[in-house]
FILOMI-654948 format. One record per residue (C-alpha): residue in one letter; x, y, z; residue number from 0. Coordinates in steps of 0.25 Angstrom, whole numbers. Layout:
BEGIN
{r "A", {X, Y, Z}, NUM}
...
***
This chain:
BEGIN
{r "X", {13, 222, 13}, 0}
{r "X", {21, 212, 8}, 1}
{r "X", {34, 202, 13}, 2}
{r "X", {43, 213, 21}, 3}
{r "X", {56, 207, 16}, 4}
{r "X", {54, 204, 1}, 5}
{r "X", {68, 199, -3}, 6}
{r "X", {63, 183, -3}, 7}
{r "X", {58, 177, -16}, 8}
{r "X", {46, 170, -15}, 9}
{r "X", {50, 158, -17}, 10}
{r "X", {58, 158, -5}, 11}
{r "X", {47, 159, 3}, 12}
{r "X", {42, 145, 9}, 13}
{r "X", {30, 139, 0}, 14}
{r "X", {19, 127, 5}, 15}
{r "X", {10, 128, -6}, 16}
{r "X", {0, 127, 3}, 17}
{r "X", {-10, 136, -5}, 18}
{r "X", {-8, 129, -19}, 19}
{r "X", {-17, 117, -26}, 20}
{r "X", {-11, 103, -22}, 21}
{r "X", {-3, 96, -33}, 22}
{r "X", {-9, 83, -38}, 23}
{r "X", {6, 78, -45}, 24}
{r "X", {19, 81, -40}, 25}
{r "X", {29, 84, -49}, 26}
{r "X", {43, 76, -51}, 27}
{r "X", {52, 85, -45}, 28}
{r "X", {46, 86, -32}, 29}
{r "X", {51, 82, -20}, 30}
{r "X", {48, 72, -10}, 31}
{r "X", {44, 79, 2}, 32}
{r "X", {41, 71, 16}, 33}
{r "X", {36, 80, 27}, 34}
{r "X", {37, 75, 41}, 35}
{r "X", {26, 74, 53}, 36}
{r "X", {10, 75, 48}, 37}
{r "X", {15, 82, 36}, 38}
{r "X", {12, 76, 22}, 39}
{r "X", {19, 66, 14}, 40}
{r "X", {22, 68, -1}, 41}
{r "X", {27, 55, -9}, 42}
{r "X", {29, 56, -23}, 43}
{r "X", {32, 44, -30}, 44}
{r "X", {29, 46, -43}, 45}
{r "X", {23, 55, -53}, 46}
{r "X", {7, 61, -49}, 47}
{r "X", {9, 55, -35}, 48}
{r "X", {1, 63, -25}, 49}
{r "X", {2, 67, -12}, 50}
{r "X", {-2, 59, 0}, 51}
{r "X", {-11, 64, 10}, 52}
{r "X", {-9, 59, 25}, 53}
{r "X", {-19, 48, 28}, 54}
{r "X", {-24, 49, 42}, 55}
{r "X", {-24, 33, 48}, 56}
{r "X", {-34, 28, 60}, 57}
{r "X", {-26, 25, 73}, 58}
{r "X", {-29, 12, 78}, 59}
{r "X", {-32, 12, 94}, 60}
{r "X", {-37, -2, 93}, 61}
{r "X", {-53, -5, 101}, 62}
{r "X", {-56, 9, 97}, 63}
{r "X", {-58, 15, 84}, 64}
{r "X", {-49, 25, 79}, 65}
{r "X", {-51, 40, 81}, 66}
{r "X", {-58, 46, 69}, 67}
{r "X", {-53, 62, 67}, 68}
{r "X", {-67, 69, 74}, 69}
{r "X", {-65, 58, 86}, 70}
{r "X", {-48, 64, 86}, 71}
{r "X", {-52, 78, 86}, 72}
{r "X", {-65, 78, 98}, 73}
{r "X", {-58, 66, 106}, 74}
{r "X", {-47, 65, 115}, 75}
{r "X", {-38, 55, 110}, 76}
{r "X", {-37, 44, 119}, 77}
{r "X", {-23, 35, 119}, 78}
{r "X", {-21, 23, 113}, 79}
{r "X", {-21, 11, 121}, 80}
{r "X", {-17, -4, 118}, 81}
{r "X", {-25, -11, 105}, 82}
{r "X", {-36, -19, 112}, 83}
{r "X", {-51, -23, 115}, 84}
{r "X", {-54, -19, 129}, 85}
{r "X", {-61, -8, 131}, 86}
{r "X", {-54, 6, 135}, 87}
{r "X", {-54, 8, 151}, 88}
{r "X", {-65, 18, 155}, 89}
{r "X", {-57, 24, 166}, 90}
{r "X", {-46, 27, 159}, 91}
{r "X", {-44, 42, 158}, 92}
{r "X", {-39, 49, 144}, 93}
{r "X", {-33, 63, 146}, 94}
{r "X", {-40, 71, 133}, 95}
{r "X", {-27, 74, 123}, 96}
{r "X", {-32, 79, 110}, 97}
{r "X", {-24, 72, 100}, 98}
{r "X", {-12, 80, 92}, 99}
{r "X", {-13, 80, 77}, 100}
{r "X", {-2, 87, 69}, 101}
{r "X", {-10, 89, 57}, 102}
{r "X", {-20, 95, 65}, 103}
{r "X", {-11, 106, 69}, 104}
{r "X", {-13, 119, 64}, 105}
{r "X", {-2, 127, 64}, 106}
{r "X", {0, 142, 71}, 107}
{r "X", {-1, 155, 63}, 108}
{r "X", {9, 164, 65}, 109}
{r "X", {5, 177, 69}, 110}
{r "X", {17, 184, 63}, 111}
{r "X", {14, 195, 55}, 112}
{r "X", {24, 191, 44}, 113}
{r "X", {18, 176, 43}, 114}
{r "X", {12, 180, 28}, 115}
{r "X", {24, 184, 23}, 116}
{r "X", {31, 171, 24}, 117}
{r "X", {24, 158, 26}, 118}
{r "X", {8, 160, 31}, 119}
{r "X", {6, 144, 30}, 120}
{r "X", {-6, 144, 39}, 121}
{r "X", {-14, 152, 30}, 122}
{r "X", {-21, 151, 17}, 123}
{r "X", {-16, 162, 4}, 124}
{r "X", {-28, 168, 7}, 125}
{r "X", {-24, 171, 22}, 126}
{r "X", {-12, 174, 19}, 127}
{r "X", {-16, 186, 8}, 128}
{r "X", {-28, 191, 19}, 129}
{r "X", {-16, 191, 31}, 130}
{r "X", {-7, 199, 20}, 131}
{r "X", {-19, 209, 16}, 132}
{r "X", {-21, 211, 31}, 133}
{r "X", {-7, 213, 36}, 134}
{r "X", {-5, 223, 23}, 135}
{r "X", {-17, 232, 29}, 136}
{r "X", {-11, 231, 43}, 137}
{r "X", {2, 237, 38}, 138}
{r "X", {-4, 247, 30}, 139}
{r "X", {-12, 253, 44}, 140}
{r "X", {0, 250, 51}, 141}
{r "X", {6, 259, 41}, 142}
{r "X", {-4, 270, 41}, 143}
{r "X", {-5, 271, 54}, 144}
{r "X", {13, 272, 54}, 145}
{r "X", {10, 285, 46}, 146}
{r "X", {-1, 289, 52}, 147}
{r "X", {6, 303, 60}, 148}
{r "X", {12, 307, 47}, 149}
{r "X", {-3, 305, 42}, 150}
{r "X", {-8, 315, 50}, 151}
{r "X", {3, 324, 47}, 152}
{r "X", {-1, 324, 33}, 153}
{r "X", {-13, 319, 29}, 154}
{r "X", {-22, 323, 39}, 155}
{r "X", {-16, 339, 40}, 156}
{r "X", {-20, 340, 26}, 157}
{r "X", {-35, 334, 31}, 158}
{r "X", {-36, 346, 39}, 159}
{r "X", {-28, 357, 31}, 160}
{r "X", {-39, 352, 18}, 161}
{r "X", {-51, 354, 25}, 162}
{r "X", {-60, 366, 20}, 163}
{r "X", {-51, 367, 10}, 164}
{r "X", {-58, 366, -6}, 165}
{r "X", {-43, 366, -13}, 166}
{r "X", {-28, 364, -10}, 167}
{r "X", {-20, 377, -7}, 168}
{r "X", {-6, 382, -4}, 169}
{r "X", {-12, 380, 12}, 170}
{r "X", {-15, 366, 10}, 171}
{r "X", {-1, 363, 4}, 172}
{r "X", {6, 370, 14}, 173}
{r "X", {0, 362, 24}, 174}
{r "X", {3, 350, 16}, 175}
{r "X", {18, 353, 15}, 176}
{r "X", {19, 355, 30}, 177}
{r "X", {11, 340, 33}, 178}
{r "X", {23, 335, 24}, 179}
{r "X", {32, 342, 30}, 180}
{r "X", {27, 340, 44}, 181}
{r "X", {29, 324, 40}, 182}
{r "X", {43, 323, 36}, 183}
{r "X", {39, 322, 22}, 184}
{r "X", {49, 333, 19}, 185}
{r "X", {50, 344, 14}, 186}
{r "X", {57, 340, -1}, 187}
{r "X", {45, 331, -2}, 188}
{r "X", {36, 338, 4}, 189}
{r "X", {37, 350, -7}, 190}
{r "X", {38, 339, -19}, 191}
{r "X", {25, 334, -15}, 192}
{r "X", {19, 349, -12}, 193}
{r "X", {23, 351, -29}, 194}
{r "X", {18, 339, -32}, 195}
{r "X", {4, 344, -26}, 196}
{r "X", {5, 358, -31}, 197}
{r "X", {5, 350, -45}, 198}
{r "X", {-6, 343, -44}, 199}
{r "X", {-13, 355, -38}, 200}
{r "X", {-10, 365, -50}, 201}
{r "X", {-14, 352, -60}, 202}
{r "X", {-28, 352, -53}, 203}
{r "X", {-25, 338, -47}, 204}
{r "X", {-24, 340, -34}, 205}
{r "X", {-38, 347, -28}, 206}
{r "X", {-40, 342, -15}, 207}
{r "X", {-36, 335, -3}, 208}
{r "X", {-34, 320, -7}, 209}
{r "X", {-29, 322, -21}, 210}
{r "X", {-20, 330, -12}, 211}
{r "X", {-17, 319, -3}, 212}
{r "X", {-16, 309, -17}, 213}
{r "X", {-5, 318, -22}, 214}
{r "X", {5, 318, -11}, 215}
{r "X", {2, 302, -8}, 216}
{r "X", {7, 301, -23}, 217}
{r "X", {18, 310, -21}, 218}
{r "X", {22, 302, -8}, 219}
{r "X", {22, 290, -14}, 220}
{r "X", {30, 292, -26}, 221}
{r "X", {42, 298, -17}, 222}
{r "X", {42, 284, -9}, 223}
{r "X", {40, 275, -22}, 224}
{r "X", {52, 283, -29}, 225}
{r "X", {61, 282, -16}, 226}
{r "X", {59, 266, -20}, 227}
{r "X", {68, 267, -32}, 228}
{r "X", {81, 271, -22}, 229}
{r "X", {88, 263, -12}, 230}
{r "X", {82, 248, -9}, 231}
{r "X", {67, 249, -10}, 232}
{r "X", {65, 232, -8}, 233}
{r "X", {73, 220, -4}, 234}
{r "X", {70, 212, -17}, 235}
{r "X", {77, 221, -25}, 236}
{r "X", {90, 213, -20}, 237}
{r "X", {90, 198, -27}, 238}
{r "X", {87, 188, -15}, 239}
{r "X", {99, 180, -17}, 240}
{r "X", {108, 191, -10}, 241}
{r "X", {108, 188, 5}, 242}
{r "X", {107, 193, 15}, 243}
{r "X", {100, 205, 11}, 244}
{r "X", {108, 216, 21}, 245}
{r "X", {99, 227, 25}, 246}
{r "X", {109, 239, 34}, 247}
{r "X", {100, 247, 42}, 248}
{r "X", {105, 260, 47}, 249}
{r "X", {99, 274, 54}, 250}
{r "X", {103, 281, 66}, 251}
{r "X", {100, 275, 79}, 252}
{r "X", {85, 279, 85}, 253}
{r "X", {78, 277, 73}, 254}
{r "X", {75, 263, 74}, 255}
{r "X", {85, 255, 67}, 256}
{r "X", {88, 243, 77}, 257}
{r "X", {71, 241, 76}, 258}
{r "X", {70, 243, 63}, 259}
{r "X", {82, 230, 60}, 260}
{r "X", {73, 221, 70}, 261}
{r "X", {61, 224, 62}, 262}
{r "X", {67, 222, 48}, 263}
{r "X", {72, 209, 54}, 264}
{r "X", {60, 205, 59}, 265}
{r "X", {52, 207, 46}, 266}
{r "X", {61, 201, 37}, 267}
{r "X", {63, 189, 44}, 268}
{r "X", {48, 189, 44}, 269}
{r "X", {48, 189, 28}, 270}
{r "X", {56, 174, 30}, 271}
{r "X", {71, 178, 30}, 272}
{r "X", {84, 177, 37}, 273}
{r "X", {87, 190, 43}, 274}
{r "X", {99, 194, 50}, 275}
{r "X", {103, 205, 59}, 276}
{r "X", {117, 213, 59}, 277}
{r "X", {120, 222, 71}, 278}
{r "X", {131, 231, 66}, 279}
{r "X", {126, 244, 73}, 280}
{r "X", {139, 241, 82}, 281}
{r "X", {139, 255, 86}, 282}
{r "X", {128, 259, 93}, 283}
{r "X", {126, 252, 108}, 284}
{r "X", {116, 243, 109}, 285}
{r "X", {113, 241, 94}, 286}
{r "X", {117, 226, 94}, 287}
{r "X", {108, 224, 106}, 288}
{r "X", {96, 230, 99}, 289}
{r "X", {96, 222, 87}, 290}
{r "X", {97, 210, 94}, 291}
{r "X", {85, 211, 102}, 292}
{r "X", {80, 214, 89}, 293}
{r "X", {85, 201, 83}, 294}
{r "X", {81, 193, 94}, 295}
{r "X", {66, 198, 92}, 296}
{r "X", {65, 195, 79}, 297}
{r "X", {73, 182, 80}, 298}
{r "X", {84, 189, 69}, 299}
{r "X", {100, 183, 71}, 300}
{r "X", {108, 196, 75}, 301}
{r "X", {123, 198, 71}, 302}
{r "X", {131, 208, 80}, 303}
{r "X", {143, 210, 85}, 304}
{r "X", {149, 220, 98}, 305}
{r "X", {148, 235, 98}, 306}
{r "X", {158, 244, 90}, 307}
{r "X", {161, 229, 79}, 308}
{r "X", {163, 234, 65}, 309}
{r "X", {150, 234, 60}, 310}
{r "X", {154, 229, 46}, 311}
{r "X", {159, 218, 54}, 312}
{r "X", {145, 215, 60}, 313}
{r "X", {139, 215, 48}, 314}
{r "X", {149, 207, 41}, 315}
{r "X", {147, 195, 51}, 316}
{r "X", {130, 196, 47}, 317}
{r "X", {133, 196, 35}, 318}
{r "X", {140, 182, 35}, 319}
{r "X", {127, 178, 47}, 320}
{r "X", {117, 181, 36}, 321}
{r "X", {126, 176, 23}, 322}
{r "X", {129, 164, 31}, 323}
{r "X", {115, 161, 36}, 324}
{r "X", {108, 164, 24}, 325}
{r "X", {101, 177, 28}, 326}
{r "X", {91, 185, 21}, 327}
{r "X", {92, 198, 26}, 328}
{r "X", {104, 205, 35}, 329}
{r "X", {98, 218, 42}, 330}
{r "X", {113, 226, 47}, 331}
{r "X", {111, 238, 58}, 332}
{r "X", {121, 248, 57}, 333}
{r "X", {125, 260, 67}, 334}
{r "X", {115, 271, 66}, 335}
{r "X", {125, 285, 68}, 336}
{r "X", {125, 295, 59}, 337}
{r "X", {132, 303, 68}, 338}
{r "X", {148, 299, 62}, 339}
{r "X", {142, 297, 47}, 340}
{r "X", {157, 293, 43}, 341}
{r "X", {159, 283, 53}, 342}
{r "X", {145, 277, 48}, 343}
{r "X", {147, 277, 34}, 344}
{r "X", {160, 270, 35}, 345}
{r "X", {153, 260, 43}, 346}
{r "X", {142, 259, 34}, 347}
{r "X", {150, 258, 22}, 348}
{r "X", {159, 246, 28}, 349}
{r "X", {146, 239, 33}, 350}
{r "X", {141, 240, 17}, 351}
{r "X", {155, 235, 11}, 352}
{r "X", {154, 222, 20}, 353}
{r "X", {140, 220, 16}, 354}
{r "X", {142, 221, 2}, 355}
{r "X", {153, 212, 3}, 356}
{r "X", {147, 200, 9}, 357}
{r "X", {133, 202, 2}, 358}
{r "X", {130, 206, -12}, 359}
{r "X", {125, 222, -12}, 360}
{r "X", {122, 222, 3}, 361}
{r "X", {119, 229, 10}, 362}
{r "X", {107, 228, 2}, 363}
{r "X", {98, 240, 11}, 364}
{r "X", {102, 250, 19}, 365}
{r "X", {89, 254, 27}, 366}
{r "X", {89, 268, 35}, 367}
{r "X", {81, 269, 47}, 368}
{r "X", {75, 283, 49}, 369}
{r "X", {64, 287, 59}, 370}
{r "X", {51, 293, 55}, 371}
{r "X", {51, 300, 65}, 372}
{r "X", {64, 307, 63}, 373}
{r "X", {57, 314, 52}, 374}
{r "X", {67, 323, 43}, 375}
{r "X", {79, 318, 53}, 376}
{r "X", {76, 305, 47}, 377}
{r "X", {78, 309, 33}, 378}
{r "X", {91, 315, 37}, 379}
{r "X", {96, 303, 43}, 380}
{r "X", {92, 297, 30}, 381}
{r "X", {101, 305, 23}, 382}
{r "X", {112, 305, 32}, 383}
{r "X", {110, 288, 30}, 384}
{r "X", {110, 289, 16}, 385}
{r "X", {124, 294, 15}, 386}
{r "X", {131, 285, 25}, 387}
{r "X", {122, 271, 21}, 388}
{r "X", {117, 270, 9}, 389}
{r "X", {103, 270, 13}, 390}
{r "X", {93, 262, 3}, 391}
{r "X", {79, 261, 11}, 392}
{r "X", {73, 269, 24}, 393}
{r "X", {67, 261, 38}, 394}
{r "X", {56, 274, 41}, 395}
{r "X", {54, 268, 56}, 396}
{r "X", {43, 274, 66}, 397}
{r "X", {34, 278, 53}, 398}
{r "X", {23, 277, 63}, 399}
{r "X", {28, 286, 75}, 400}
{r "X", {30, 299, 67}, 401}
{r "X", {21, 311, 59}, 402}
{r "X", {33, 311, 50}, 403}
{r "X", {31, 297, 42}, 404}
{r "X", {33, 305, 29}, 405}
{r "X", {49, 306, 30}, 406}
{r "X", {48, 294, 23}, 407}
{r "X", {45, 301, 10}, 408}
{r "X", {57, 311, 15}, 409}
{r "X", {65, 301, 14}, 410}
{r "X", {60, 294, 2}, 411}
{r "X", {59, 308, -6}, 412}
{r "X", {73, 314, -2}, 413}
{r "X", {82, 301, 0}, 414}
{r "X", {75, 291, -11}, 415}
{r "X", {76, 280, -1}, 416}
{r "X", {64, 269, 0}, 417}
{r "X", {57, 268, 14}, 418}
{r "X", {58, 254, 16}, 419}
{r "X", {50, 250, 30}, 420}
{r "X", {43, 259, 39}, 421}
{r "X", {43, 255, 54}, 422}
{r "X", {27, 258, 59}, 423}
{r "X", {29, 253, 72}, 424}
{r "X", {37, 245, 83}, 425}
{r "X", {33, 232, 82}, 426}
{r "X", {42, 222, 73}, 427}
{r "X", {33, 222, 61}, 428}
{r "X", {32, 237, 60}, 429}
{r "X", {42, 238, 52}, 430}
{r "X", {36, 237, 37}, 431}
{r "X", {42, 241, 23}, 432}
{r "X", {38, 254, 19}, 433}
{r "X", {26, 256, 9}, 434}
{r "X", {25, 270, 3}, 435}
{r "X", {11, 270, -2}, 436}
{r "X", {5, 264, 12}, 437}
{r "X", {13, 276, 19}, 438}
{r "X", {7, 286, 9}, 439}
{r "X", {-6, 281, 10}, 440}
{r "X", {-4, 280, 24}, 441}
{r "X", {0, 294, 24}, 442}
{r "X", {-13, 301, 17}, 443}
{r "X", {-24, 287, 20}, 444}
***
């Protein structure tokens, strides 16, 4: 699966070496590094010197002997009294206190499901790849089942329109061209896959029902991969010296926009960076208020200003906050009307000139968030969008609520823009970056 925000290098990322081989010499231009507390020492006063191990010293209690490690870890430690020869009172009564020791202490793990990505100190390499592996096959059947309606729209008709039949027929593809139709795959793809199958029918390659299956996965596929080629596809593609990275979010309102911006927060601040959040959806009533109960979830600082401020204004103030606090990422919410595209492109367009003046090429993504379950509403919103905002990348939210999951390759097929994340679900971390070959497979498992 992957780090969801990919921008850092790695050697940005904090290293302990914990995993590597001890060095038996230290080199000339390392530094002398004291650590404080019950944590190690390391002197070097010449060349070959070697590191010092703690060495652990017996604690005088005068007539008694001192505590031996088994005696401090079964025993009750008994305080100390005055050096002397007379024996210890019998009546004296010792409340049991199990003595504190901070090298004994192991630390908490965190239950977080983003602890891999980053820092994972309590756990070994191997741990750390078997966590990895087994968060990597959660999302792919959290995934699956996200697609599972448009499954049985596709896959499994064509389960039931195959049985007792020995070959494929004109029937069998007019069934398959109403499932793709019936899922939002539409109809422009949908006859460009139907040739495709024809094809491979005449060629003898096609003769039953999975190489059918095999054929249109392919098909599927290829239209996602090439949609990869237009807009922003990935983060990295930007040189990681350019910050902030600004990220605009628009789509009309209802379609999950305000959720959508808190998740993005959340998972990219889980990757390690400093996010900040621009309200400049100062249109719409109650927007502000929403994303800050977003921001205050997931612990993201907030600028915004009043209802009916210039939004340029708004986002000129963040952009200064996240220039000036060293930010990683600005994530900027715009108004969500279509319904005076003039006023909106105008306002867009200002929005984009303040950008690009204060940061080099920002904003770097525009990201449109559609609906599935609009279905072919969705793709003209798209299209609308792409006129008005310069759309480079698609947030497909409610993938898992909706027989109609395959107006992603609508979108893909007739507007050449990349999906980028999917939303599967409500919780925070059901937002994840889109993968097209788990959704094809998920499509036809």
């Amino acid at each position: 699966m992957g780090l969801f925000w990919r921008r850092k290098g790695k050697d940005q990322f904090v290293t302990l070496g914990l995993n590597e081989p001890p060095v038996s010499q230290s080199r000339e231009d390392e530094p002398i590094t004291s650590l404080s507390g019950s944590e190690l020492m390391i002197h070097k006063e010449s060349e070959g010197a070697v590191v010092e191990q703690p060495v652990l010293e017996p604690v005088t209690t005068g007539a008694r002997p001192s505590p031996t490690p088994t005696q401090i870890a079964t025993e009750s430690r008994v305080p100390e009294l005055p050096a002397t020869n007379e024996a210890r009172p019998e009546s004296i009564q010792v409340e049991p206190r199990l003595r504190e020791d901070p090298l004994a202490q192991k630390p908490v793990p965190s239950r977080s499901p983003f602890a891999t990505s980053i820092l994972g100190l309590h756990l070994s390499m191997e741990e750390l790849q078997a966590q990895q592996a087994l968060l990597e096959q959660e999302f792919s059947a959290r995934f699956r089942r996200a697609v599972a309606a448009t499954r049985e729209s596709i896959s499994e008709r064509l389960d039931t329109v195959f049985q007792g039949l020995k070959q494929i027929d004109e029937k069998l593809l007019d069934e398959l061209e109403e499932a793709l139709i019936a899922a939002d795959i539409g109809v422009a793809t949908t006859h460009h896959i139907l040739e495709t199958v024809r094809r491979g029918i005449a060629r003898k390659q096609i003769n039953d029902l999975e190489a059918l299956k095999q054929t249109i996965k392919k098909e599927l596929l290829k239209i996602l991969r090439a949609s990869e080629s237009q807009g922003v596809a990935s983060e990295t593609t930007l040189p990681t010296n350019v910050l902030p990275y600004v990220m605009m979010v628009v789509g009309v309102n209802g379609v999950g926009k305000t959720t959508t911006i808190g998740k993005l927060a959340q998972r990219i601040k889980a990757e390690g960076n400093d996010v900040l959040i621009c309200a400049a959806d100062t249109f719409r009533a109650a927007a502000s208020e929403q994303l800050a109960i977003w921001a205050e979830r997931t612990g993201v600082p907030l600028i915004q200003q009043k209802q009916g401020t210039d939004p340029a204004a708004v986002l000129f103030d963040s952009l200064k906050a996240a220039k000036s606090r060293g930010s990683d990422v600005l994530i900027v919410d715009t108004a969500g009307r279509l319904h005076n595209k003039s006023n909106l492109m105008a306002e867009l367009e200002k929005m984009k000139r303040v950008a690009g003046r204060e940061v080099e090429g920002a904003p770097h993504e525009t990201l449109l968030v559609v609906d599935a379950v609009t279905g072919q509403n969705g793709l003209e919103q798209a299209r609308q969008f792409l006129k008005v905002a310069g759309v480079t990348g698609i947030v497909l939210t409610k993938l898992d609520g909706t027989a109609k999951g395959g107006i992603a390759v609508a979108i893909a097929n007739e507007l050449n823009l990349p999906i980028r994340y999917a939303g599967i679900g409500e919780k925070v971390d059901d937002l994840v970056v889109f993968d097209p070959e788990l959704y094809v497979n998920g499509l036809f498992e």
